[in-house]
N, C-alpha and C positions, 0 to 999 in steps of 0.2 A: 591628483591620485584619487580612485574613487573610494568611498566608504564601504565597509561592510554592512554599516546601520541604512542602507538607501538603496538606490539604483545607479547604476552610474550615469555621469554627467550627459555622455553620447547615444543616451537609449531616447532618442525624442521618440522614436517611432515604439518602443515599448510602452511609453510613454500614452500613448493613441491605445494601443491594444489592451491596457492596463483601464479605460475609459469606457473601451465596450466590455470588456469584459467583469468591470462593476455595473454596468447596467444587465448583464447576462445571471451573472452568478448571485443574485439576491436568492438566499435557500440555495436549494441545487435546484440549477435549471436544467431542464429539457435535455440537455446535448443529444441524446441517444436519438432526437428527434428531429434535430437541425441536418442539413445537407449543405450547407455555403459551400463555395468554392476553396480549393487548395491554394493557398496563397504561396509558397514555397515553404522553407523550414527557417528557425527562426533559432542564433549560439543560444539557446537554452538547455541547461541540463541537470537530472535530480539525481543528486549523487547515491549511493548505498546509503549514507547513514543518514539519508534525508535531505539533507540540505542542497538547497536550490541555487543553481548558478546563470548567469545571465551574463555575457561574454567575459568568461574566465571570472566574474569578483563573485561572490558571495549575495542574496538575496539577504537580507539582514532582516528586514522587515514582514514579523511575520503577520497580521495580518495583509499584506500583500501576499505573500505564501499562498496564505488559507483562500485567497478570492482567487490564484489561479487555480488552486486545486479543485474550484468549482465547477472548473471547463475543462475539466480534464478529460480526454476520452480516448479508448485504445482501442482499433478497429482492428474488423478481421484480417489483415495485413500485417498484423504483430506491432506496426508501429505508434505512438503514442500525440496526441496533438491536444492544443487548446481551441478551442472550439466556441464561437461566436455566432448571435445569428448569422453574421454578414461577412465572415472568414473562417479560416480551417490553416494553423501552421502547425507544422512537425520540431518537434523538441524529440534530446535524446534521452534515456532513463537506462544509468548507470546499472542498476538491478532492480528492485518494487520503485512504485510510485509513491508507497507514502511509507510507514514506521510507526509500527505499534508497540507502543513506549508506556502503557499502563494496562492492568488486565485483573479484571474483579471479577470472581468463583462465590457463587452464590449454589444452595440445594450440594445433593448426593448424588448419586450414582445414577437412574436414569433421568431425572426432574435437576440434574446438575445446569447451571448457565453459565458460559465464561462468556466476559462484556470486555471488548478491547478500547481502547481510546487511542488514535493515530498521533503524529507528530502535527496534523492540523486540526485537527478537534472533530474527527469524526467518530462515534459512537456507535460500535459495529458487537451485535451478539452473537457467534460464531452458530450455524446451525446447518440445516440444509441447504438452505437458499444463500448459506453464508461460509462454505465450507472452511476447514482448515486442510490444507496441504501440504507435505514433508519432505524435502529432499536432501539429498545428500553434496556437500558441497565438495567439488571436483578436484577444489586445490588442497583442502587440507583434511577431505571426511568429518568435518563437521557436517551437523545437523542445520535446515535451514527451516524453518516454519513459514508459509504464506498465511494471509486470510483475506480470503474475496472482500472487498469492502463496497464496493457497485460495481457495475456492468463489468465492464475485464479488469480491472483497474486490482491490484492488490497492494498489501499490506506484510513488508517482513517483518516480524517477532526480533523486539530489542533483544542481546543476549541475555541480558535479565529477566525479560517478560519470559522467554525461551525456557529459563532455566524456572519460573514459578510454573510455568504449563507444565514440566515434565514429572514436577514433585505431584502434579496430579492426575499422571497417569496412572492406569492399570492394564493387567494380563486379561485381555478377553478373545473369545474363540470367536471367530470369522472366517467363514466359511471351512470349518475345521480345523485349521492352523490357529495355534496361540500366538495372538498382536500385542506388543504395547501397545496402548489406543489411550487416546481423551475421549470424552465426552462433551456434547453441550446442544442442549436445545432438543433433546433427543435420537441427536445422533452421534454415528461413532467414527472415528477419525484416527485409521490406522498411523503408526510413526514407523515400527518396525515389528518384522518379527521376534519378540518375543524373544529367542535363543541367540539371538547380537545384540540383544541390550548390554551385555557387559562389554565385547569389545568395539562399542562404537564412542567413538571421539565427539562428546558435545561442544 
């Protein structure tokens, strides 16, 4: 039976991809700049709450996590792949790619910074070039927060991280209409209007 703490026993051939992809992923490498070919799609999948599966068992080991998360890359075709010089497989991604699970609020009101840290250790300052995004979840009206973390690749808000971001919102006008909005990096990051903050379901 396989382990939760490993790989399982019949991933030889992950096993090989797990090889180039520690010779790819030292820092974050390039992907956005690799073209290999499609190798076909590969039982991998990252579930909502993070956690990475590799034919149905659980990925345990998280620096292995961290070193795929290096090749990750999600092209304009919406789908998600890992990404090697010398290949390109398609993995599926249950909701975000990654889960931002800690978030430090540094300055005030326009000089404010919110610093998130992922479920693989990336270090992302939500700003322009880093936006935060807010949607409304389909099944039960909750709130969903993204944050771009690189190229398409996003990051959902743990529901605690969620709920420290929302203690620091405020009511600010955009383009006329009053928003609940955060802040960070100098910009503004509508969540809703203002006048359904009381009946919306976090």
């Amino acid at each position: 039976m396989a382990e939760t703490t490993g790989i399982p026993a019949d991933a030889a051939g992950l096993e090989a991809l797990i090889s180039r992809a520690a010779v790819a992923g030292k820092g974050l490498p390039p992907v956005d700049k690799w073209n290999p070919d499609f190798c076909g799609d590969i039982d991998m999948e990252i579930k909502a709450d993070g956690t990475w599966f590799y034919m149905g068992t659980p990925i345990g080991r998280l620096p292995l996590v961290r070193l795929f998360s290096t090749v990750l890359r999600k092209d304009e075709d919406g789908n998600t792949y890992l990404v090697t010089p010398v290949e390109k497989v398609g993995i599926r991604v249950e909701d975000a790619h990654f889960l931002a699970v800690e978030l430090n609020v540094s300055g005030s009101g326009e000089a404010q910074l919110m610093t998130f840290r992922t479920n693989v250790g990336d270090i992302v300052e939500a700003g322009p070039d880093k936006p935060l995004r807010f949607v409304v979840d389909k099944n039960n009206g909750g709130l969903k927060p993204y944050l771009l973390v690189r190229g398409r690749l996003e990051a959902l808000l743990a529901r605690p991280v969620m709920y420290e971001l929302v203690n620091h919102g405020e009511e600010i006008e955009i383009n006329g209409k009053a928003m609940f909005a955060v802040r960070s990096k100098g910009a503004v990051f509508p969540i809703m209007p203002a006048s359904e903050l009381e009946k919306q379901s976090l």
